[in-house]
PDB file of N, H, CA, C and O in Angstrom:
ATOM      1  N   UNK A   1      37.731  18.610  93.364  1.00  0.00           N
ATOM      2  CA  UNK A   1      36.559  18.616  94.217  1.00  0.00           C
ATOM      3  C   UNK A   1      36.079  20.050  94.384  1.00  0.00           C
ATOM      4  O   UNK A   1      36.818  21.023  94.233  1.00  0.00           O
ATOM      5  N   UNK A   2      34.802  20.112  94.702  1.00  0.00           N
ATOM      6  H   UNK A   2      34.201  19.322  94.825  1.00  0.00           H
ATOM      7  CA  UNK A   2      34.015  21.230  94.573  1.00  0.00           C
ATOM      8  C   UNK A   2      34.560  22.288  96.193  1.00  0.00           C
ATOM      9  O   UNK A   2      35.084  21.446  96.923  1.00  0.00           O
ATOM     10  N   UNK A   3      34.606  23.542  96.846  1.00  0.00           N
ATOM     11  H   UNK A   3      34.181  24.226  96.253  1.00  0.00           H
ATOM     12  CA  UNK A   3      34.856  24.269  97.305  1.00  0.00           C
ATOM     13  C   UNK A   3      33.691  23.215  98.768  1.00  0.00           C
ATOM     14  O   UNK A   3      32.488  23.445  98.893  1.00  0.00           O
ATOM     15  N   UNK A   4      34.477  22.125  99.674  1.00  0.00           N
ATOM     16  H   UNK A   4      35.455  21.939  99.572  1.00  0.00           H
ATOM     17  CA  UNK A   4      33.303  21.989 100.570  1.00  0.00           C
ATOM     18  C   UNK A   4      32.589  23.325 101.710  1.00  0.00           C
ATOM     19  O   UNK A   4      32.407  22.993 102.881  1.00  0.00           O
ATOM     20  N   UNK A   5      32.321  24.393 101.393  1.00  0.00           N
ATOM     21  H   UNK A   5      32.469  24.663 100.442  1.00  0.00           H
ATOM     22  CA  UNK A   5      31.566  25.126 102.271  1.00  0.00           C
ATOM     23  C   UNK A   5      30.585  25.766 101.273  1.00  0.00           C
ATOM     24  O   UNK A   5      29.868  26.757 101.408  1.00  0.00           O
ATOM     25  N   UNK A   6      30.721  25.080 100.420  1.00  0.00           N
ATOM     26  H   UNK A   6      31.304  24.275 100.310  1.00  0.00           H
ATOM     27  CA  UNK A   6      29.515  25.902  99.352  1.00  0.00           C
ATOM     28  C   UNK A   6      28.544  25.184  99.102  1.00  0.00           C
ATOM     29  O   UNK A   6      28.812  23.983  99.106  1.00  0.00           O
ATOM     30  N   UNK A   7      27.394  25.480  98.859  1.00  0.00           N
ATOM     31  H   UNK A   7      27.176  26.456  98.856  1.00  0.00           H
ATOM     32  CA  UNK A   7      26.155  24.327  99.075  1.00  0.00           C
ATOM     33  C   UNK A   7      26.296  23.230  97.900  1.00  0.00           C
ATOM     34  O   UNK A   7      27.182  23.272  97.046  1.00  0.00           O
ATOM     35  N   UNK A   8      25.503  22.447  97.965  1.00  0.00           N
ATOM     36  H   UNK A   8      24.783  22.413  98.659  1.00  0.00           H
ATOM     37  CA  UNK A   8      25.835  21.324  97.267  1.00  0.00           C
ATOM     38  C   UNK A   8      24.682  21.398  96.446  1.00  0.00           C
ATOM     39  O   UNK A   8      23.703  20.697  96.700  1.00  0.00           O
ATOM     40  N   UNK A   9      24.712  22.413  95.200  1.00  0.00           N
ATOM     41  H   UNK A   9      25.507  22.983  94.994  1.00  0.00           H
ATOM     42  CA  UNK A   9      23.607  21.981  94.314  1.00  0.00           C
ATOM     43  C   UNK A   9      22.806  21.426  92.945  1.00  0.00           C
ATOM     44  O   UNK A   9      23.043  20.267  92.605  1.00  0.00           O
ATOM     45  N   UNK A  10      22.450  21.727  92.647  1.00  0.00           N
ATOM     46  H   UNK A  10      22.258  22.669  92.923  1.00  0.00           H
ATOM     47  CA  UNK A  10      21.958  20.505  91.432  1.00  0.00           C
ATOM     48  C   UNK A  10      23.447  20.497  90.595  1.00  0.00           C
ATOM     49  O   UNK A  10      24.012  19.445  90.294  1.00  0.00           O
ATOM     50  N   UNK A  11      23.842  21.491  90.358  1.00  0.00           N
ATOM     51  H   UNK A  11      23.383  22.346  90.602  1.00  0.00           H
ATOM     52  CA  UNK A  11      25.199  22.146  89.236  1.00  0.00           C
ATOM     53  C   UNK A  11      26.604  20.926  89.506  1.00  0.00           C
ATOM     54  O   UNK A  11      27.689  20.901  88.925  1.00  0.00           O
ATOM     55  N   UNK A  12      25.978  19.824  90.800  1.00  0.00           N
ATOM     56  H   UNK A  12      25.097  19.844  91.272  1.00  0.00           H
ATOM     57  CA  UNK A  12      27.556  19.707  91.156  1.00  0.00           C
ATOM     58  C   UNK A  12      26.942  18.069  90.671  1.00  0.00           C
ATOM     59  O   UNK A  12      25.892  17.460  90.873  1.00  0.00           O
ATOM     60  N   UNK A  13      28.555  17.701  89.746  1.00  0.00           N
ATOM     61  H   UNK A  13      29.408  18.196  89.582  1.00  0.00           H
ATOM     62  CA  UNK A  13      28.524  16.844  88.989  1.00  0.00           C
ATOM     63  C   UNK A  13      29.322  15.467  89.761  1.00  0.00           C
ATOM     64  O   UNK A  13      30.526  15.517  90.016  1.00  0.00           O
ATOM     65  N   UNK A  14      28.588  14.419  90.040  1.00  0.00           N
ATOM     66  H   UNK A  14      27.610  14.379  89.833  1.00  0.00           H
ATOM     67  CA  UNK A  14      28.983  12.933  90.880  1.00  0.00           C
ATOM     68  C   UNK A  14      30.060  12.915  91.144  1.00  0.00           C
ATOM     69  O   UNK A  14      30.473  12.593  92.258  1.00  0.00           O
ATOM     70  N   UNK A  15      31.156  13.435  89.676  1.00  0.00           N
ATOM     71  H   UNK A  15      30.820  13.696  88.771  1.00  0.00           H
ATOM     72  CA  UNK A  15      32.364  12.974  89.380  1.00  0.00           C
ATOM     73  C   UNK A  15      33.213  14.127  90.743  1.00  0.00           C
ATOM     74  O   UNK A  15      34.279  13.856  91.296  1.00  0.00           O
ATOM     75  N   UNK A  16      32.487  15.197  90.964  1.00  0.00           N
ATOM     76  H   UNK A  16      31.621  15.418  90.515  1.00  0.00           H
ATOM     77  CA  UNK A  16      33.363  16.577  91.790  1.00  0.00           C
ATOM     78  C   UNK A  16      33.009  16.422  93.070  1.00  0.00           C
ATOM     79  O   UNK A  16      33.696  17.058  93.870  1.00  0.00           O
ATOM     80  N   UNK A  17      31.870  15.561  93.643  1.00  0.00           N
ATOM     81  H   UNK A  17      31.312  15.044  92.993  1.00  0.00           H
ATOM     82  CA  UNK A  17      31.306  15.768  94.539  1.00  0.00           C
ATOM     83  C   UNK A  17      31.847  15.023  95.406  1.00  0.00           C
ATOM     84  O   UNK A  17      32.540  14.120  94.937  1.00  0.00           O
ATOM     85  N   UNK A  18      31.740  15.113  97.020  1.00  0.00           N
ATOM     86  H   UNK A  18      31.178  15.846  97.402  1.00  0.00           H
ATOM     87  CA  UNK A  18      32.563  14.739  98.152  1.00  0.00           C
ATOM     88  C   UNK A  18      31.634  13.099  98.536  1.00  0.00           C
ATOM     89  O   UNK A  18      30.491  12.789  98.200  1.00  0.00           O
ATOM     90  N   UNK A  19      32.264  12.605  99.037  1.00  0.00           N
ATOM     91  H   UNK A  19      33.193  12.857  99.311  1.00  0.00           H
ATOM     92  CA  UNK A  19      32.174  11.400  99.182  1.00  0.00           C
ATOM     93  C   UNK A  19      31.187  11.199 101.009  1.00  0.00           C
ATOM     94  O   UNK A  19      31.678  12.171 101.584  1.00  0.00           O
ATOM     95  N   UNK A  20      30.596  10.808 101.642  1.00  0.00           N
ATOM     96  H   UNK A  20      30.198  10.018 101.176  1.00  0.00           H
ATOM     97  CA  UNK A  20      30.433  10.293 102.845  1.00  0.00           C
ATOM     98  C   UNK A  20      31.403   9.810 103.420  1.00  0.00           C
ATOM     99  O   UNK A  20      31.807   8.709 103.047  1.00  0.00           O
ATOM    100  N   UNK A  21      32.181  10.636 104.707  1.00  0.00           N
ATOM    101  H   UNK A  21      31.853  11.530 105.010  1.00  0.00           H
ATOM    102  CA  UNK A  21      32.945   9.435 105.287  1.00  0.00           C
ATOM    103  C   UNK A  21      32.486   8.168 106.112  1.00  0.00           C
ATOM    104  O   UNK A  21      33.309   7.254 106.074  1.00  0.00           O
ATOM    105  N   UNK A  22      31.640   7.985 106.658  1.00  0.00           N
ATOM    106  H   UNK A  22      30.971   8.727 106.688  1.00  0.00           H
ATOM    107  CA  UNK A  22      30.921   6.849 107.375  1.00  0.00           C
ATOM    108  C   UNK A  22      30.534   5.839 105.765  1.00  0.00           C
ATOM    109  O   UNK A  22      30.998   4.704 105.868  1.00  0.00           O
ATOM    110  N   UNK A  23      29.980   6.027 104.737  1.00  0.00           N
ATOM    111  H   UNK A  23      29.603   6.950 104.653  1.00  0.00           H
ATOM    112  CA  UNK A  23      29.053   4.993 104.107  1.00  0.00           C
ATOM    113  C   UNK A  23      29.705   5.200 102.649  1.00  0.00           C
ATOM    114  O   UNK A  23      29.116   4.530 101.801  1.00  0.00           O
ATOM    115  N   UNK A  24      30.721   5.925 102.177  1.00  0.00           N
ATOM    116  H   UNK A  24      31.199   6.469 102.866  1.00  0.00           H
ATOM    117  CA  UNK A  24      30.780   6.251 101.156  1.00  0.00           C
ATOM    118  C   UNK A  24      30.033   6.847  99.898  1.00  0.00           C
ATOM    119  O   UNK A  24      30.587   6.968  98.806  1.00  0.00           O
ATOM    120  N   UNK A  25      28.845   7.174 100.126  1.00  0.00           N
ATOM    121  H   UNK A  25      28.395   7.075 101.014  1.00  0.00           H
ATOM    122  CA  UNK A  25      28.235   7.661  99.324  1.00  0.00           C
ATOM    123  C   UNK A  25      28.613   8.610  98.812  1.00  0.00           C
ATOM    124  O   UNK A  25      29.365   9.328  99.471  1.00  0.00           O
ATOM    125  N   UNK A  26      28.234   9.034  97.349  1.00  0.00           N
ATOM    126  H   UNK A  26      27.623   8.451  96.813  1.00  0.00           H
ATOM    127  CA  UNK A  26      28.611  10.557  96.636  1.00  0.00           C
ATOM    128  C   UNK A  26      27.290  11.175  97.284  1.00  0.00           C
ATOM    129  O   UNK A  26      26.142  10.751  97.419  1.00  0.00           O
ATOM    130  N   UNK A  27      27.931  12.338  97.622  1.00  0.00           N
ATOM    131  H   UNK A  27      28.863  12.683  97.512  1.00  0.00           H
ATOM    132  CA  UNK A  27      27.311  13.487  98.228  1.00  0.00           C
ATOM    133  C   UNK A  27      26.076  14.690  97.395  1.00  0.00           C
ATOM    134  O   UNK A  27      25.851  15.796  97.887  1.00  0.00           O
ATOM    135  N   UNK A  28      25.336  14.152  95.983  1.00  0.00           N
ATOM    136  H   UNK A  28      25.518  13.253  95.583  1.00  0.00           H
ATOM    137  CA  UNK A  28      24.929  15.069  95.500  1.00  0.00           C
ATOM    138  C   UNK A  28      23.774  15.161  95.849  1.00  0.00           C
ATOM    139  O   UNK A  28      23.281  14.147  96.345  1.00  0.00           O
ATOM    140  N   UNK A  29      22.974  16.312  95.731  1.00  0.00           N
ATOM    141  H   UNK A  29      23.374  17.135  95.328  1.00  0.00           H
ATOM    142  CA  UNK A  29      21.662  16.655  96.147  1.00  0.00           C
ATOM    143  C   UNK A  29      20.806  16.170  97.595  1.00  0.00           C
ATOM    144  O   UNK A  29      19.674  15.742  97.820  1.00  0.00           O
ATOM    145  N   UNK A  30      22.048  16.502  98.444  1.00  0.00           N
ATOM    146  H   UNK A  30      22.968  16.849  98.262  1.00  0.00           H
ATOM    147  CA  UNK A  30      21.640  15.912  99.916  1.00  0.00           C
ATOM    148  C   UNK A  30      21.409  17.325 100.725  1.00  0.00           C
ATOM    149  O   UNK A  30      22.248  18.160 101.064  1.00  0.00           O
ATOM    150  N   UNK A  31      19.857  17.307 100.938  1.00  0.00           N
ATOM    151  H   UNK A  31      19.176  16.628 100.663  1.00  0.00           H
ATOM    152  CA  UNK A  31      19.881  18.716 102.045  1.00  0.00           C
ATOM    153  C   UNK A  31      20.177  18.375 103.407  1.00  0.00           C
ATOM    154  O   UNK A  31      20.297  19.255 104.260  1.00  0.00           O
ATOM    155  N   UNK A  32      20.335  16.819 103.740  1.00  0.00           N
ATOM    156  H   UNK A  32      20.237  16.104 103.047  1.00  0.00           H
ATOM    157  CA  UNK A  32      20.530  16.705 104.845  1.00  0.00           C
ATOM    158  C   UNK A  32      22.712  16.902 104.955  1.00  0.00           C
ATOM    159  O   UNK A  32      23.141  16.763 106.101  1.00  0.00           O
ATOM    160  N   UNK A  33      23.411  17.084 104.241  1.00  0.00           N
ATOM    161  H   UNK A  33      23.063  17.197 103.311  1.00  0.00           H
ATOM    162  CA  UNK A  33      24.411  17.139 103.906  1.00  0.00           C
ATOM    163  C   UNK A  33      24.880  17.781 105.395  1.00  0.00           C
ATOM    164  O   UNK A  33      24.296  18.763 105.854  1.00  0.00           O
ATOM    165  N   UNK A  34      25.952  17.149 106.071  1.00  0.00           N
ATOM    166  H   UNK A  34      26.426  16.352 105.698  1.00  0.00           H
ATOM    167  CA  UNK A  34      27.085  17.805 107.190  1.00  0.00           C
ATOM    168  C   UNK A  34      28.343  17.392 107.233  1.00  0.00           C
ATOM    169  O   UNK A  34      28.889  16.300 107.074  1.00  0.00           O
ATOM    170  N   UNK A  35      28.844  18.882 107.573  1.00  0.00           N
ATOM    171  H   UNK A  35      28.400  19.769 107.702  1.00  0.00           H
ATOM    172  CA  UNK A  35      30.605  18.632 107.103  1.00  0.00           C
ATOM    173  C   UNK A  35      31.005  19.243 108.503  1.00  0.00           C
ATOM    174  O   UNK A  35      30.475  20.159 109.131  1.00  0.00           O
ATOM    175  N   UNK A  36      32.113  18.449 108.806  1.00  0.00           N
ATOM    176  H   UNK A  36      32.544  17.705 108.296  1.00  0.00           H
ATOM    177  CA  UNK A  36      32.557  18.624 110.016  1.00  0.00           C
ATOM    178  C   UNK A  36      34.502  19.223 109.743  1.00  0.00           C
ATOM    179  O   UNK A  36      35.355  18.455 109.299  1.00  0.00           O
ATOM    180  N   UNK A  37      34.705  20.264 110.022  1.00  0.00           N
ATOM    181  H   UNK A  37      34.011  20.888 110.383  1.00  0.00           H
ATOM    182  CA  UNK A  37      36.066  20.741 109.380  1.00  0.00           C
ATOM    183  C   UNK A  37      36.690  21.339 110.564  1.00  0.00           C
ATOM    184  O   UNK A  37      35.991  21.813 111.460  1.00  0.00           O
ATOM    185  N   UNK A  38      38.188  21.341 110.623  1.00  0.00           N
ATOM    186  H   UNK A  38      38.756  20.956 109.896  1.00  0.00           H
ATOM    187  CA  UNK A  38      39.172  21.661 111.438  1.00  0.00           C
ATOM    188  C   UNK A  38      40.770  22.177 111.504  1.00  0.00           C
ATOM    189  O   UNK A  38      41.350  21.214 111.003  1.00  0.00           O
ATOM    190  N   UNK A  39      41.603  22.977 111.780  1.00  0.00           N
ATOM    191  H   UNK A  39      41.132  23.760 112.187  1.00  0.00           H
ATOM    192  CA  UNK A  39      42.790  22.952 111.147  1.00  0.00           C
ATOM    193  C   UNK A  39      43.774  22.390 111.300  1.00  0.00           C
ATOM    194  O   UNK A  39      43.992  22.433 112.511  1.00  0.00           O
ATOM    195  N   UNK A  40      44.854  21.651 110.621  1.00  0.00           N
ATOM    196  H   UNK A  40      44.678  21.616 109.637  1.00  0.00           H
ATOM    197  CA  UNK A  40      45.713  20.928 111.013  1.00  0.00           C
ATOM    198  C   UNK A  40      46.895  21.191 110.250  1.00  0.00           C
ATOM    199  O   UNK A  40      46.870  21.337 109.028  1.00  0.00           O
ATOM    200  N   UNK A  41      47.813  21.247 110.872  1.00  0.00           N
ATOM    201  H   UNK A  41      47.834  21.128 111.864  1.00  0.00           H
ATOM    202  CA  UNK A  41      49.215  21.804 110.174  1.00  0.00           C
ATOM    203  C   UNK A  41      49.080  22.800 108.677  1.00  0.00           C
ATOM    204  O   UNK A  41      49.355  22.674 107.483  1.00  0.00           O
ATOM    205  N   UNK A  42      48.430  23.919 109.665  1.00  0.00           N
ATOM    206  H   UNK A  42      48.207  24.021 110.635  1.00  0.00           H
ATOM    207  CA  UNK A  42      47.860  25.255 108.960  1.00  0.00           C
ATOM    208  C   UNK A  42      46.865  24.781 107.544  1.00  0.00           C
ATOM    209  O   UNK A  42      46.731  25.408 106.493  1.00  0.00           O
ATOM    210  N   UNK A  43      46.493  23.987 107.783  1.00  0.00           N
ATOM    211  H   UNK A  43      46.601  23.477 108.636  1.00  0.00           H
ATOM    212  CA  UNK A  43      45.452  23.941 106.626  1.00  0.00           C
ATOM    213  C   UNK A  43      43.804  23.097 107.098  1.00  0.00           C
ATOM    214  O   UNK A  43      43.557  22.488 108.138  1.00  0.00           O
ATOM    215  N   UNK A  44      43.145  23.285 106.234  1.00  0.00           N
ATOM    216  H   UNK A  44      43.346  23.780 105.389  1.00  0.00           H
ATOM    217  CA  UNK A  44      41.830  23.070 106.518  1.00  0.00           C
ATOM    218  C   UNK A  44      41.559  21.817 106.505  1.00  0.00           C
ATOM    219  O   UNK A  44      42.040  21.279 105.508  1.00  0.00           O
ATOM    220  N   UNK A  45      40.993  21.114 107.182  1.00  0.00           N
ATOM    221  H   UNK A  45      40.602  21.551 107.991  1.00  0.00           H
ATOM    222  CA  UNK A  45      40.329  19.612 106.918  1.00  0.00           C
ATOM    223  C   UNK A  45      39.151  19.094 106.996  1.00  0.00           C
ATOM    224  O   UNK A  45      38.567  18.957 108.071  1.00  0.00           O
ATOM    225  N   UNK A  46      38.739  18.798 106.035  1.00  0.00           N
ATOM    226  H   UNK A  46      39.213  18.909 105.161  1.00  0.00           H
ATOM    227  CA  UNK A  46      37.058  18.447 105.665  1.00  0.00           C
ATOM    228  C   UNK A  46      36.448  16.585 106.186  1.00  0.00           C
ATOM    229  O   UNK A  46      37.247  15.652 106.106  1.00  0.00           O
ATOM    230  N   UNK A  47      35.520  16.444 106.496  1.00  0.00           N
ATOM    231  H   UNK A  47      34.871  17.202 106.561  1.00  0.00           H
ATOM    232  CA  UNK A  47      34.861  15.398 107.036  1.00  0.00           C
ATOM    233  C   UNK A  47      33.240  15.732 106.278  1.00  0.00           C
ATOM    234  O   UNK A  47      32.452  16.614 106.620  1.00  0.00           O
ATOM    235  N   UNK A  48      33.065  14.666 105.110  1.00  0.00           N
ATOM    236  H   UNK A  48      33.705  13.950 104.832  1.00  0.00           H
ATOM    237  CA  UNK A  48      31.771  15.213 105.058  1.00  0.00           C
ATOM    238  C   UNK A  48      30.830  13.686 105.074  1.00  0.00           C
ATOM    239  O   UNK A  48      31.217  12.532 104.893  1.00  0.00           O
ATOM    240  N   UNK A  49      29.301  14.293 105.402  1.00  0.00           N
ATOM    241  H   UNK A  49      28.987  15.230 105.549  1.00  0.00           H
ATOM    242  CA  UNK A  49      28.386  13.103 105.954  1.00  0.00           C
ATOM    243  C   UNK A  49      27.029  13.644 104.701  1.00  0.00           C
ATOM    244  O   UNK A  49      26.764  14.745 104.218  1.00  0.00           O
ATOM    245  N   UNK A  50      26.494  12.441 104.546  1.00  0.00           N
ATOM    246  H   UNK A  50      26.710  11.547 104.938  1.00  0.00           H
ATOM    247  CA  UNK A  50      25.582  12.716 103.457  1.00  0.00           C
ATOM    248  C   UNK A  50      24.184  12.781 104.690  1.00  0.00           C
ATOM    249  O   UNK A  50      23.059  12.978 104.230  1.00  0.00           O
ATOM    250  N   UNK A  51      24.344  12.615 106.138  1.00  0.00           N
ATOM    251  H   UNK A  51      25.258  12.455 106.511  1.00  0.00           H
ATOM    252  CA  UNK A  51      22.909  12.637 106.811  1.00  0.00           C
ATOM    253  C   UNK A  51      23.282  12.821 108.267  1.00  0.00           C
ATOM    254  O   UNK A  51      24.420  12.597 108.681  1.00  0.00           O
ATOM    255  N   UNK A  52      22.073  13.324 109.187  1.00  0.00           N
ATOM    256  H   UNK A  52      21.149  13.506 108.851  1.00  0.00           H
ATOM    257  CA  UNK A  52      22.654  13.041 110.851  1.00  0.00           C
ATOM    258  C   UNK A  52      23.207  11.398 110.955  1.00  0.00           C
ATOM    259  O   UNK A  52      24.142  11.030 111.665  1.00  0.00           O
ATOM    260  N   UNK A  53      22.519  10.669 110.211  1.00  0.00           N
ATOM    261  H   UNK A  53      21.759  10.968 109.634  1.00  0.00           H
ATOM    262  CA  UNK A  53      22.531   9.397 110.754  1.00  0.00           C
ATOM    263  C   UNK A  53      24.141   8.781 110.375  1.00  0.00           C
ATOM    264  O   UNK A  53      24.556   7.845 111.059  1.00  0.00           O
ATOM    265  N   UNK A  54      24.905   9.276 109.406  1.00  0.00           N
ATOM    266  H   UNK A  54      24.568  10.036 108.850  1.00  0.00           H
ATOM    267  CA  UNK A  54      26.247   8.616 109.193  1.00  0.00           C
ATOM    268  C   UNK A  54      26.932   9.636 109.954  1.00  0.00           C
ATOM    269  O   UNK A  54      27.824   9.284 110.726  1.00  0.00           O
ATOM    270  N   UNK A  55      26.618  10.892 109.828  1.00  0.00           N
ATOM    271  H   UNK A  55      25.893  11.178 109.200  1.00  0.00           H
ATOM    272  CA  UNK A  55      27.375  11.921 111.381  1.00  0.00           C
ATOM    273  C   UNK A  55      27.494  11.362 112.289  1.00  0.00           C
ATOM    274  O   UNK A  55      28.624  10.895 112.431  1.00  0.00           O
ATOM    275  N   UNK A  56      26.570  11.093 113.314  1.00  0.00           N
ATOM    276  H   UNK A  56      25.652  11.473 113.199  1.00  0.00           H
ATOM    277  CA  UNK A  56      26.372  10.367 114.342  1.00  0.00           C
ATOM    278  C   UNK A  56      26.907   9.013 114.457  1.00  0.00           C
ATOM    279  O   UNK A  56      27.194   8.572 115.569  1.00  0.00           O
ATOM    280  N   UNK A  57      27.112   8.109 113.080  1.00  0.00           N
ATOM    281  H   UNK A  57      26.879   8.468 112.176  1.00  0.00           H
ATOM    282  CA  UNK A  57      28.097   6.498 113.377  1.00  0.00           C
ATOM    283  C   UNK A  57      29.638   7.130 113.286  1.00  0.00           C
ATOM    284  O   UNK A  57      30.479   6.246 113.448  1.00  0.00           O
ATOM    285  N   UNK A  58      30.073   8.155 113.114  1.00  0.00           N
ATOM    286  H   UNK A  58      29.390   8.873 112.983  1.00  0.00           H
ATOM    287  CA  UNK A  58      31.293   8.818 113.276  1.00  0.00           C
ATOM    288  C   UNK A  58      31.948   8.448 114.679  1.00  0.00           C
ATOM    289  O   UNK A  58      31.703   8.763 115.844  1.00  0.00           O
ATOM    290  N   UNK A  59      32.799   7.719 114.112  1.00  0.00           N
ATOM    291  H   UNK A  59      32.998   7.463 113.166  1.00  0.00           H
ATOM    292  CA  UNK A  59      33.926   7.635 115.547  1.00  0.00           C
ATOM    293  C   UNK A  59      33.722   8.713 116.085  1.00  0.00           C
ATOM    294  O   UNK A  59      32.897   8.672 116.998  1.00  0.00           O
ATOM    295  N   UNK A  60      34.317  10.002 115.789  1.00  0.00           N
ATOM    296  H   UNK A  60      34.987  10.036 115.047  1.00  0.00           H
ATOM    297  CA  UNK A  60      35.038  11.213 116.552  1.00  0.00           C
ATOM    298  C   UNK A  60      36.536  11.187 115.768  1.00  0.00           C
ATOM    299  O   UNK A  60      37.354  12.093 115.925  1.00  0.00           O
ATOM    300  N   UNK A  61      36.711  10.322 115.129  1.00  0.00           N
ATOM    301  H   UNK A  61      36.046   9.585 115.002  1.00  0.00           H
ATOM    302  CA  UNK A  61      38.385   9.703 115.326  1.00  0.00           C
ATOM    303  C   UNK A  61      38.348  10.700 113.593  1.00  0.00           C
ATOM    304  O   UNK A  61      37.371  10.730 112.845  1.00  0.00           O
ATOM    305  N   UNK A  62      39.645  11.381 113.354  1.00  0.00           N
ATOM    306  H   UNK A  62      40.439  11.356 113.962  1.00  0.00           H
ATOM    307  CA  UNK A  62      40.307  12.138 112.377  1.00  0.00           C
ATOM    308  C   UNK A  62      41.205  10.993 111.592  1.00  0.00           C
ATOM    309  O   UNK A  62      41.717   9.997 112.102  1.00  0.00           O
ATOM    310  N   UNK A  63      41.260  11.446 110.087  1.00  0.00           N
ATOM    311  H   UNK A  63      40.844  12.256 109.673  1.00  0.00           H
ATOM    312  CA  UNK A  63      41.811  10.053 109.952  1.00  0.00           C
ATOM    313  C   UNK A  63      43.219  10.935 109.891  1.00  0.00           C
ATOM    314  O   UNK A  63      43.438  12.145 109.847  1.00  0.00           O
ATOM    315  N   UNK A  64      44.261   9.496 109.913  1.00  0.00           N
ATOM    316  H   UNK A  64      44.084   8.513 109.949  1.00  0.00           H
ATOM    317  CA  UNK A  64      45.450   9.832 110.296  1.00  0.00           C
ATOM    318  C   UNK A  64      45.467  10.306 111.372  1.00  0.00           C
ATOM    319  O   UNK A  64      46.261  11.242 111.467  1.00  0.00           O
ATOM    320  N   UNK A  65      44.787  10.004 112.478  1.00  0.00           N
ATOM    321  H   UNK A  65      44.143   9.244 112.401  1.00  0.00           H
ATOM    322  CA  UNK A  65      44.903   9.907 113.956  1.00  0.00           C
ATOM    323  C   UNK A  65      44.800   8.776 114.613  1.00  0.00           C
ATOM    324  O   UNK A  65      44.906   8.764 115.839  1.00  0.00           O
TER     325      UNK A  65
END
């Protein structure tokens, strides 16, 4: 998977690209694109949304919580 804090642009190929957690969608060429990240047992953890609107149906809930 592609580096998630780097923009998401034309270059990034379906197969590398991050998924929606609310709807599953592949994530390419979305300017509305939001990633929600945090640390957990010293490492980084990514949450990414292809729009406000699947952000917003977001539990809150981390998975494996």
């Amino acid at each position: 998977m592609i580096d998630p804090t780097s923009d998401i642009g034309e270059d990034v190929d379906e197969s590398d690209a991050p998924t929606c957690h609310t709807c599953g969608k592949k994530i390419v060429m979305e300017p509305e694109h939001r990633v929600v990240s945090w640390i957990e047992d010293d490492a980084v953890e990514h949450l990414h949304f292809c729009d406000d609107e699947c952000h917003e149906g977001w539990s809150g809930r981390r998975p494996g919580r």
